[in-house]
N, C-alpha and C positions, 0 to 999 in steps of 0.2 A: 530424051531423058532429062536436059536440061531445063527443059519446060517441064514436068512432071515436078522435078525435087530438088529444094533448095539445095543450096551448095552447104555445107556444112560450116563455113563460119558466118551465115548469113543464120543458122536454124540456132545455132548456139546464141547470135543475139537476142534472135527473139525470145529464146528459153528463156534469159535473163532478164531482159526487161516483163513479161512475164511473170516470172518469179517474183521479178521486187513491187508489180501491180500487186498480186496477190498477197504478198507479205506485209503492204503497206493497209490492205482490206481489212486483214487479218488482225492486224496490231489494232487498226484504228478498232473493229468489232470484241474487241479482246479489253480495251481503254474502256472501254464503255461498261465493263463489269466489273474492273480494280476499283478498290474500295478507295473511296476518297478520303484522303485525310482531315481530321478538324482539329477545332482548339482546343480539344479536351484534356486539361492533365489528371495524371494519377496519381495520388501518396500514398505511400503506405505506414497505416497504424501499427505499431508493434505494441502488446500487453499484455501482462498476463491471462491464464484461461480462466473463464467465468465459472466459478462456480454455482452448479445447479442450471438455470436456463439462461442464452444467453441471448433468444430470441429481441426482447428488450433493446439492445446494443446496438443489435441488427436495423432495428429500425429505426431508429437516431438516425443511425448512417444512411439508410435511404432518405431519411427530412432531409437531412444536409444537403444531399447530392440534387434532392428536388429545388431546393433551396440558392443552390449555387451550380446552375447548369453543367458551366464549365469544369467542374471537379469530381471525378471517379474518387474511393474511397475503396486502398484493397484493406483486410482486414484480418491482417496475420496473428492469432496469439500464439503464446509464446506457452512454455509449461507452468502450470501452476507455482510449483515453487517457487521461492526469491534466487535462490543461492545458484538455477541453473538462469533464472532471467537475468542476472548482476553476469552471470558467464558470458552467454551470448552479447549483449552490450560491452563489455569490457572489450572483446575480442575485435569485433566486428567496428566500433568508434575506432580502434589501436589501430587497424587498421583503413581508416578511413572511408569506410562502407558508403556509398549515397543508396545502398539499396533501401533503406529505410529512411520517413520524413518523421514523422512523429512516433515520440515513445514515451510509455508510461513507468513512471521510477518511484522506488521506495522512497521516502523520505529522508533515509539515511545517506543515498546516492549521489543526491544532488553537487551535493559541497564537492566529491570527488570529484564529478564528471565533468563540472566548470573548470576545478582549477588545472584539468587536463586539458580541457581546450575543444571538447564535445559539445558541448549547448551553444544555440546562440540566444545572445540575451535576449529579454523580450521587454525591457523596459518599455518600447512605443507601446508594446499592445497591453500594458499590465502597468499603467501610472500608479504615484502615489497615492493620488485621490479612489482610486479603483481599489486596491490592495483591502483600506479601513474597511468594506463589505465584509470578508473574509476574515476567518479567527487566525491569530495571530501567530500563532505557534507553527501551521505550515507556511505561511508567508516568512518567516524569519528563516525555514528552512530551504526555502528555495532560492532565499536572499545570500551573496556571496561577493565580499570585497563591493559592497553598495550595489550592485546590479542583481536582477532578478533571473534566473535563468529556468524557470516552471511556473505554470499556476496549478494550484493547488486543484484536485479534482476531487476523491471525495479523501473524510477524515475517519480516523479509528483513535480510540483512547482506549485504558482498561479500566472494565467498570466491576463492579460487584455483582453477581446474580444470587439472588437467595432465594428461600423456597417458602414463598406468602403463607403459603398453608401452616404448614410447620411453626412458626412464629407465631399465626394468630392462635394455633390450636392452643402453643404454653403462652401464650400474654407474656410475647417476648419482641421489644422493640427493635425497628430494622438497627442494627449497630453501626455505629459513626468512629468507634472508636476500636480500634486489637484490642482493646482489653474486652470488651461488648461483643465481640464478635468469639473469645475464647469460651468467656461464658455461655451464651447462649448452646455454642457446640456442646460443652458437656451436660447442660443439664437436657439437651434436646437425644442426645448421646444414651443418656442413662434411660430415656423412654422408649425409643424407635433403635429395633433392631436389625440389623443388615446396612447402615447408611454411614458414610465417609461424613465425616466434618467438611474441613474447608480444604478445596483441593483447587492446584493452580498449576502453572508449567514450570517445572524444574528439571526439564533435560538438559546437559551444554550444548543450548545454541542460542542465536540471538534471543530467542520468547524472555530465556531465565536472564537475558538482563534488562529488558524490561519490565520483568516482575522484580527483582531485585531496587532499579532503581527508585521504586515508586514505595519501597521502604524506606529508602535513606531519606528520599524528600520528603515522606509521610513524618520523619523520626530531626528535620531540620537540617537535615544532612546535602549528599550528594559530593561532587566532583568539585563544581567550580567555587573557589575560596578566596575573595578578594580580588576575580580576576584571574587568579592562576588555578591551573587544575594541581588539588590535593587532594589523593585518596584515603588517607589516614587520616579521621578525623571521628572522633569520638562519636557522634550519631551514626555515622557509617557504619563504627565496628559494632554499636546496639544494631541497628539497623540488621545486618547479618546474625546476627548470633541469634536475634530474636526469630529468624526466617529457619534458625537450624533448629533452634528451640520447639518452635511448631511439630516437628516429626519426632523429635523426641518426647515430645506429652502428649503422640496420637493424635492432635488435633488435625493434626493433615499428617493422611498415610504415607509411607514408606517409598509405595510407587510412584509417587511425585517426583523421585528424582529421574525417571524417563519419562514424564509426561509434557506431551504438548498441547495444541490446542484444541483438536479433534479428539485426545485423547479423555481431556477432561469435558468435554463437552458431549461427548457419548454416557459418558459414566453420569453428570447433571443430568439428560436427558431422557434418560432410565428412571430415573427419579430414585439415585442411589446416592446421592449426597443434598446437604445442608445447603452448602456456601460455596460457591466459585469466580475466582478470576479469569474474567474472557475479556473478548473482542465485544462489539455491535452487534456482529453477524450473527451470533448466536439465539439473538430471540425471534427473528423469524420464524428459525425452526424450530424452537419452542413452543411456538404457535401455531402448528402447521396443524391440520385435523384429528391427525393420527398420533400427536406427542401425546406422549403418558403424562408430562409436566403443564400441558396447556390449560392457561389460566390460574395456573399453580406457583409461577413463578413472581418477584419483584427484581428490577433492577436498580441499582443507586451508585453514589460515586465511592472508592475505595475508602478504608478507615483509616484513619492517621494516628498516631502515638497522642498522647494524653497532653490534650496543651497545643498541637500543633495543628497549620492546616495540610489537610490531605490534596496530593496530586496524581497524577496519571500521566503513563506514559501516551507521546503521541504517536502515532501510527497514520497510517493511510499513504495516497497516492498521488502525484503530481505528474502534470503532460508538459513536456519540454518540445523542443524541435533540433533534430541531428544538424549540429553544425555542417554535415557535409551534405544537406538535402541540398536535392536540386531546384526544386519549389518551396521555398520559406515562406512565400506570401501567402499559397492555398494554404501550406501547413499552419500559418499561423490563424487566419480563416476557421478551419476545422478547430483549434483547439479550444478558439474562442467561444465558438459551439456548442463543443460538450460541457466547458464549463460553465454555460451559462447557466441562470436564473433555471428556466425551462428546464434546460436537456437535465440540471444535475437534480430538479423535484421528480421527473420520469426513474430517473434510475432510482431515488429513492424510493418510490411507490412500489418499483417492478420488482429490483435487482436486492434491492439493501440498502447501497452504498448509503453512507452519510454525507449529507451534504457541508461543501466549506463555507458556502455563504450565509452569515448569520441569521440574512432576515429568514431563509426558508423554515426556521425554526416556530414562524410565527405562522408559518400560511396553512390556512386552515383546513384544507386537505390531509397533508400530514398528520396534522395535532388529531386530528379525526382517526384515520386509518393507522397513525401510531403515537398513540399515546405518551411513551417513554421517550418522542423527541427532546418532550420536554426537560426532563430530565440528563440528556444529553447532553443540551447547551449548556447549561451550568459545569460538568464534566470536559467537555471541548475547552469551554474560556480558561481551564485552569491546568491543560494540557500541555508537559514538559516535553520538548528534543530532546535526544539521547544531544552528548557533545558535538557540535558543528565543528567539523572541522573534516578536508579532504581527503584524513587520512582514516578515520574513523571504521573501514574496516580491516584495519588492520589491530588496530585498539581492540574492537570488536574480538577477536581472536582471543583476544590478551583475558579480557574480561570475561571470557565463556570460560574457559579455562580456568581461571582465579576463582570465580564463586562457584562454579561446579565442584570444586575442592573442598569449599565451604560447606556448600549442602548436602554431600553426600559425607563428613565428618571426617576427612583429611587432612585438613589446614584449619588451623584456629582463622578467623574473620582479621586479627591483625597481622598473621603470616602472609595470606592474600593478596591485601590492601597495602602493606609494604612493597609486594612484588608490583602491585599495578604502580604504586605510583613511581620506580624505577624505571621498568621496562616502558610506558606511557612518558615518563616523562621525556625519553628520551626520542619517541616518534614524535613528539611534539618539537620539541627543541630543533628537529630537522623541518619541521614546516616557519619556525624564523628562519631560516637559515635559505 
């Protein structure tokens, strides 16, 4: 028997040794299929969603990644709106998030998110000498206590769209001036029936103080006085009173006071008003096959009170990098990217966007395929910031509230403007402090 079969702690070594022959087969056959690690990083874009196609975008990001081996590109957007993107970032930086490397911010943002301690600066990759490319108005917005904390990606102003036909039909010149712009409404008024004058955004939200402030500064006015912010100031309250005056002579209807930007741009669109204040974006689709307004329309810069020059508000979007990324370098890499020469005349051809950098105003591609850039750049170079300053939505608040009171005939324009410059003065006075 003893010769037959091991003894039992001689068969339990063998099991064991064995075992760990085969376990070591197994691992090494097994090693051979685990995926090898490499040097690839990955960032992630945060930005709003594209409206209409976003394929364009898309493809950028794959150049880059062609472009820069080493760098994945995820490509998160976020909801259209500002008020839910301002949400998510507010939360997510407060809480020191590195889930996100690059994100794209309002204009109005900026000043907040630096002097919380969100961005990090980006002076190496964005010198002074770099900056003069760029129109000035986003560069000063993303500038904050002398450092830079975005470059500017593409720009928005508000322009004037009128209806070419309509003008040439009564031998009535494009208006440069409110006063030129009331007349033409009524006498174009008393011939075409069914069509709105001059309609713009006067819901409370941020649109109507951008349409607001581009009356004060059209009428000499505004906020900033010597250095200090005063709201009471005689161009101001014409400024106002003339914007409520508008719906009280019909010139611009009643429903103005809930309109936004989609709202007026549907009703222009229709080919059921004169005159409108919009964005950029809007003449694309102006032009698109199927507009009932295509090749109907002109764009031009806003009209200014008698005597003064006319400005516009500034708008548009800036890419920073989360101070708590874990990749600053790719991030910073990618941003330089989009904003370049190249990437930001792509998105103008494809998407819309406008571009920040000046010369693209010149390359002949554009001037070709859109005409009215021209016209742009002169609107861009004279392109106002709402107030800089890191508290600015909370002002923001103050101000939706004030002239919504005004526009809809609740508050005289000096009852308003008394209350902002208390209640502002004193969110101010805490940013000395």
């Amino acid at each position: 028997m003893e010769g037959v079969f091991m003894s039992v702690p001689l068969l339990l070594r063998h099991v064991v040794i064995l075992g760990g022959l085969f376990c070591i087969v197994l691992f090494q056959g097994c090693s051979q299929n685990l995926p090898v690690e490499d040097d690839t990083v990955t960032i992630v874009f945060k930005h709003g969603k594209i409206a209409g196609n976003a394929t364009p975008l898309e493809l950028l990001i794959k150049r880059f990644e062609a472009e820069n081996p080493g760098i994945r590109v995820k490509d998160e957007p976020l909801p259209a709106t500002t008020d839910e993107q301002h949400q998510f970032y507010v939360i997510n930086l407060e809480g020191r998030s590195s889930d996100f490397d690059v994100l794209s911010m309002d204009v109005i943002w900026v000043q907040e998110f630096a002097r919380a301690g969100w961005l990090r600066p980006l002076d190496g990759i964005f010198p002074p000498e770099e900056r003069e490319e760029f129109f000035e108005g986003p560069v000063r917005a993303v500038t904050y206590r002398g450092s830079v904390y975005g470059i500017p990606w593409y720009i928005d102003a508000g322009i004037l769209y009128y209806r070419k036909d309509l003008l040439e039909k009564y031998n009535l010149p494009v208006p440069r001036t409110w006063t030129e712009l009331i007349s033409a409404v009524r006498k174009i008024k008393e011939k075409e029936d069914g069509v709105y004058g001059f309609i713009w955004q006067g819901r409370q939200y941020e649109g109507l103080i951008c349409n607001v402030m581009e009356y004060m500064w059209g009428n000499g006015g505004g906020f900033i006085d010597n250095g200090g912010f005063h709201a009471m100031r005689q161009p101001n309250i014409e400024a106002l009173a003339f914007m409520r005056g508008l719906i009280v002579q019909g010139i611009t209807p009643e429903f103005v006071t809930t309109s936004v930007e989609e709202t007026t741009r549907h009703i222009f669109g229709s080919g059921r008003a004169i005159f409108m204040r919009n964005w950029p974006y809007a003449w694309n689709i102006f032009n698109r096959k199927d507009s009932p307004v295509k090749g109907r329309i002109g764009v031009t810069m806003l009209p200014a009170f008698e005597g003064r020059e006319p400005f516009s508000t500034l708008g548009g979007w800036q890419l920073g990098i989360n101070r708590y990324s874990r990749h600053p370098r790719e991030a910073e890499r990618f941003i330089r990217f989009l904003t370049s020469y190249e990437s930001q005349k792509t998105l103008a051809l494809t998407i819309g966007y406008k571009p920040t950098r000046k010369a693209l105003y010149m390359d002949r591609d554009l001037r070709t395929q859109q005409p009215f850039m021209v016209e742009l750049y002169h609107i861009f170079e004279r392109a106002k910031p709402r107030p800089l300053t890191p508290y600015y939505m909370m002002i923001s608040q103050i101000l939706q509230i004030e002239f919504s009171s005004v526009i809809a005939g609740i508050k005289t324009p000096e009852d308003a403007l008394s209350a902002i410059d208390t209640q502002v003065g004193y969110i101010l006075r805490l940013e000395e402090n």
